[in-house]
C-alpha positions as CSV (number, residue, x, y, z in Angstrom):
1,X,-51.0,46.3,1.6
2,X,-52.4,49.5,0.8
3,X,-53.3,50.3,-3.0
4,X,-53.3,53.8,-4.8
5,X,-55.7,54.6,-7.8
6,X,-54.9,58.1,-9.3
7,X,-57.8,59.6,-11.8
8,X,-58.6,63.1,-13.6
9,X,-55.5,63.8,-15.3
10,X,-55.8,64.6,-19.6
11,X,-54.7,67.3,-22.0
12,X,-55.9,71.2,-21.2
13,X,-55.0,74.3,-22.5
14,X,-52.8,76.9,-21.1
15,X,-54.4,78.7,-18.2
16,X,-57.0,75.8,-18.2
17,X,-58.2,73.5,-14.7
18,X,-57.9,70.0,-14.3
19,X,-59.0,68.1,-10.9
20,X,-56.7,65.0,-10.0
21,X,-58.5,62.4,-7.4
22,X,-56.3,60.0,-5.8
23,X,-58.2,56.8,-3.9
24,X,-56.2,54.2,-0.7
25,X,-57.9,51.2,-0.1
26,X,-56.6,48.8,2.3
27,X,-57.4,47.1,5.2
28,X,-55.5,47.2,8.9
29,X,-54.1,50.6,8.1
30,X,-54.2,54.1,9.3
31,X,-53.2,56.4,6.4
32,X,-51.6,59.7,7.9
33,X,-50.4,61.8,4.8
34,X,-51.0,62.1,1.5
35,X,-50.1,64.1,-1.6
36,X,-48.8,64.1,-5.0
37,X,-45.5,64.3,-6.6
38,X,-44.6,65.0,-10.3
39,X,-41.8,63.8,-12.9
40,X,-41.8,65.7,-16.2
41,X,-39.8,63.8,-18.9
42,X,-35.5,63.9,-18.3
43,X,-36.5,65.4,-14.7
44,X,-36.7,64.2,-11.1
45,X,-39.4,63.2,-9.6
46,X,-41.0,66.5,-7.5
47,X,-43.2,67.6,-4.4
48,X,-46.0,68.9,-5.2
49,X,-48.4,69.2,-2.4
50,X,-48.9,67.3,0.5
51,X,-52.0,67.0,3.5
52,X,-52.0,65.1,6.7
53,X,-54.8,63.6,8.2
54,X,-55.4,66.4,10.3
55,X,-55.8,69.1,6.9
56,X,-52.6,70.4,7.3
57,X,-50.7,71.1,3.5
58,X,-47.4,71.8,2.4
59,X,-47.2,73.0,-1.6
60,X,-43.7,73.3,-3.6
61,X,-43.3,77.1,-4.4
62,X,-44.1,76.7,-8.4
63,X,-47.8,75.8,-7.7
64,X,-48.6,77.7,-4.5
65,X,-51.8,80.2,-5.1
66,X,-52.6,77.9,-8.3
67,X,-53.3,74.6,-6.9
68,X,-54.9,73.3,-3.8
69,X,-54.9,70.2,-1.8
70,X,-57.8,68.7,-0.4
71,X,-58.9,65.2,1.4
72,X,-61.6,63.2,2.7
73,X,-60.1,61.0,5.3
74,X,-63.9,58.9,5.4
75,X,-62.9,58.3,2.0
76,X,-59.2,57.8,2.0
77,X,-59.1,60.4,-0.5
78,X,-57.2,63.0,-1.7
79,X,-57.5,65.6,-4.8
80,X,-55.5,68.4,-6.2
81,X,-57.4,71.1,-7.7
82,X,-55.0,73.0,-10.4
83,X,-55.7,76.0,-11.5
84,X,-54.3,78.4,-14.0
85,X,-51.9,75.5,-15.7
86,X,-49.4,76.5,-17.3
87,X,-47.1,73.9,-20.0
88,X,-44.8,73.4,-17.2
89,X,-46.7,71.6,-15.4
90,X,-46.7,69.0,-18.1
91,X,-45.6,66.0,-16.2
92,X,-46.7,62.9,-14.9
93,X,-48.3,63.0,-11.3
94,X,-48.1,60.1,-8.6
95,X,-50.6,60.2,-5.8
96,X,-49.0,58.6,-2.5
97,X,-50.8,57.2,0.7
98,X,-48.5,57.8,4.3
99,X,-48.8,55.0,6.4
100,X,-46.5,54.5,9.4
101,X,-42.7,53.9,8.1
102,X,-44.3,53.3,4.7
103,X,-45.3,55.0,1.5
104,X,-48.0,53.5,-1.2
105,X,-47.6,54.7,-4.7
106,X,-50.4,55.0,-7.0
107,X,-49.6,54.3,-10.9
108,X,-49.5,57.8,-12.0
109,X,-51.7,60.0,-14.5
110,X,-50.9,62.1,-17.3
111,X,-51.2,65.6,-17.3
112,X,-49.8,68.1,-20.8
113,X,-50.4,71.6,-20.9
114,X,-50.5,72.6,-24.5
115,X,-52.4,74.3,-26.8
């Protein structure tokens, strides 16, 4: 069993930052990808940026340039800088740890854009 703790997420302005940290602990596993997904309220759940193990990203098209991916495979860890957040990016965000044939979701974290 692999378990998922997402932190960082809270209310910020328009055009505001916000840092997301997502942690997998387990034991017996090799975690390959991870990343973060999105569900804003009456919507389905999204992509929003991904990493493998060996740094490589993917981001969805509405956050590319604004937010970045990032990892610390020593650490099982993963974060998602955003940048220049804007109200649509109001949603709840789910980290999720890759393991072979297997996904591990965290709990998610709130984050509103609002002034």
């Amino acid at each position: 069993q692999v378990q998922v703790v997402e932190s960082g997420g809270g209310l910020v302005q328009p055009g505001g930052s916000l840092r997301l940290s997502c942690a997998a602990s387990g034991r017996g596993f090799s975690i390959y990808a991870m990343g973060w997904y999105r569900q804003a309220p009456g919507k389905q759940r999204e992509l929003v940026a991904t990493i493998t193990s060996g740094g490589s990203t993917n981001y969805a098209d509405s956050v590319k340039g604004r937010f970045t991916i990032s990892r610390d495979n020593a650490k099982n860890t993963v974060y998602l800088q955003m940048n220049s957040l804007k109200p649509e990016d109001t949603a709840v965000y789910y980290c999720y740890a890759g393991v072979v044939g297997l996904r591990y979701w965290g709990q998610g974290t709130q984050v509103t854009v609002s002034s």
